[in-house]
N, C-alpha and C positions, 0 to 999 in steps of 0.2 A: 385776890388772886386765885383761890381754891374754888371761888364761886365761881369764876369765869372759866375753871378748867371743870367744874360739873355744868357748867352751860354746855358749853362745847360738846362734851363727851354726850350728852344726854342728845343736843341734836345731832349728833353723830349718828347714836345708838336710833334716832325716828326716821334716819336718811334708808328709802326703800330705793336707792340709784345703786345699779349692780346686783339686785337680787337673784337677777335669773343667771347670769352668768355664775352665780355662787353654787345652785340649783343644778345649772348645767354639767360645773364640773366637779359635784356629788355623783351624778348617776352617770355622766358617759363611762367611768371604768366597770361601775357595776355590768353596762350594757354591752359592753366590749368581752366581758369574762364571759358574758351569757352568749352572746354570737361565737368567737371562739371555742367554748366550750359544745356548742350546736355543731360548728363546723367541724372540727374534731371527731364527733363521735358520726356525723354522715358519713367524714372520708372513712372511717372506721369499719363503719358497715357498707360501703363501698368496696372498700379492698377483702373483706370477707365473702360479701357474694363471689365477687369474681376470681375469688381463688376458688371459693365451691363449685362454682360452673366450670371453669379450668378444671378441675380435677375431677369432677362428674365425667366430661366429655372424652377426655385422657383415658380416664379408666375406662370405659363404655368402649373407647376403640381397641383396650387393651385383651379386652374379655370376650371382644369379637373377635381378635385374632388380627387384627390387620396388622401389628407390629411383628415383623416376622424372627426377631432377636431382641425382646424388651431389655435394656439396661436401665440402669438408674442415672446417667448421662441422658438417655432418651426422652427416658417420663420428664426429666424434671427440662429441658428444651421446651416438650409441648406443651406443657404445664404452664411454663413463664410464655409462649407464644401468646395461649388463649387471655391468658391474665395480665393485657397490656397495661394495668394502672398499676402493678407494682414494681416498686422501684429495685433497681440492683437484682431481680429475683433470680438469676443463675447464680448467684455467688452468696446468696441466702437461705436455700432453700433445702429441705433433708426430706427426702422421700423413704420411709418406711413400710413395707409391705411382709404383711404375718400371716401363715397360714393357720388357719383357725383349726384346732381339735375337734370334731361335729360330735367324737363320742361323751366327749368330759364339757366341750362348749367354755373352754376356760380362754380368756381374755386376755393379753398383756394388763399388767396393773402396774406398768411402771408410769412417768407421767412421760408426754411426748418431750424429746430432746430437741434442742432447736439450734442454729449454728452461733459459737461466740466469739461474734465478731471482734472480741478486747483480744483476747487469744489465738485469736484465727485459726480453731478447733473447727473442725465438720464433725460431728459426731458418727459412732460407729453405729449404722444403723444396717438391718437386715434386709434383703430387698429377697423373697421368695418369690420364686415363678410358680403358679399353680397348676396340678394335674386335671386332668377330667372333673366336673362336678368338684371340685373344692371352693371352700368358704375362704375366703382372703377379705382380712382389714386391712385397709391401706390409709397411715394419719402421713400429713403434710405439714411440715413447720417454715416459715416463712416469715423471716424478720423484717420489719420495717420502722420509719423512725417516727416520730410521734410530730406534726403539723408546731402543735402551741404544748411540749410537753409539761410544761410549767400552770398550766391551767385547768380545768373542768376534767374532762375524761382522759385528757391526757395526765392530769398529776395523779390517777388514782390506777393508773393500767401498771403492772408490773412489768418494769425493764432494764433492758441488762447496763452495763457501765455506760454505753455509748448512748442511751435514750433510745434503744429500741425497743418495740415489743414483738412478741408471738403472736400471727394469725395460725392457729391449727385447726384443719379439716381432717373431720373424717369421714370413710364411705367404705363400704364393705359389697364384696358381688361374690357371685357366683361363677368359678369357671366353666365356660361354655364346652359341651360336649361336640369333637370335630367330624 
């Protein structure tokens, strides 16, 4: 009886019927984490450019003058216009604008605020209009939620309760003399 049950088992153990499907579903999760994780960090660096170039062009019209009352209602309208790939961006987004010191050249050091969606806080941020020849840093905080946050780039991005993260732009100009 014991002989017949190491017969069996041993040709069990030489039977090569099914190997590839064993093979197959080893590595499709591997392959699925690796494409997710790919995909993830392109949309990533997708919604980064295009809030850069949103906010380059925004500011460039801002510095030329052609906004004849800038608010922070305005900027952040034209901001989410040019940056059609992110999601909810009026109701995400914190526009902060500093006039830069030129004699001390000192910086904000605090870290960019960004809005929390768990508490539906906007944060108190500053929006300065600048004079003649002034130096203005303008950061941008813009939450979005993460495609696979459970995976690749998205398990390692820091985010608030609901799974979002912070895209932040910054750019700095010069106000133009009229």
């Amino acid at each position: 009886m014991i002989r017949h049950l190491f017969h069996k088992f041993g040709r069990f153990g030489r039977d090569d019927k099914g190997t590839a499907a064993v093979e197959f579903a080893m590595t499709v999760p591997l392959l699925l984490t690796i494409f997710m994780a790919s995909f993830e960090s392109g949309f990533l660096m997708v919604r980064s450019i295009m809030l850069e170039q949103s906010v380059d062009m925004t500011m460039r019209e801002l510095r030329l003058g052609h906004y004849p009352i800038p608010t922070a209602a305005l900027l952040k309208t034209n901001i989410c216009e040019r940056s059609v790939i992110l999601k909810d961006c009026e109701d995400n987004i914190v526009i902060e604008m500093t006039r830069i010191n030129t004699a001390s050249w000192s910086l904000p050091t605090n870290r960019m605020a960004c809005v929390d969606r768990e508490e539906d806080i906007v944060p108190v941020t500053q929006l300065q209009i600048g004079q003649q020849n002034d130096v203005m840093l303008v950061r941008v905080c813009v939450v979005q939620d993460a495609m696979f946050p459970t995976s690749g780039i998205g398990l390692g991005l820091p985010k608030d309760a609901q799974g979002g993260y912070g895209l932040v732009s910054v750019t700095a100009f010069v106000t133009e003399p009229s």
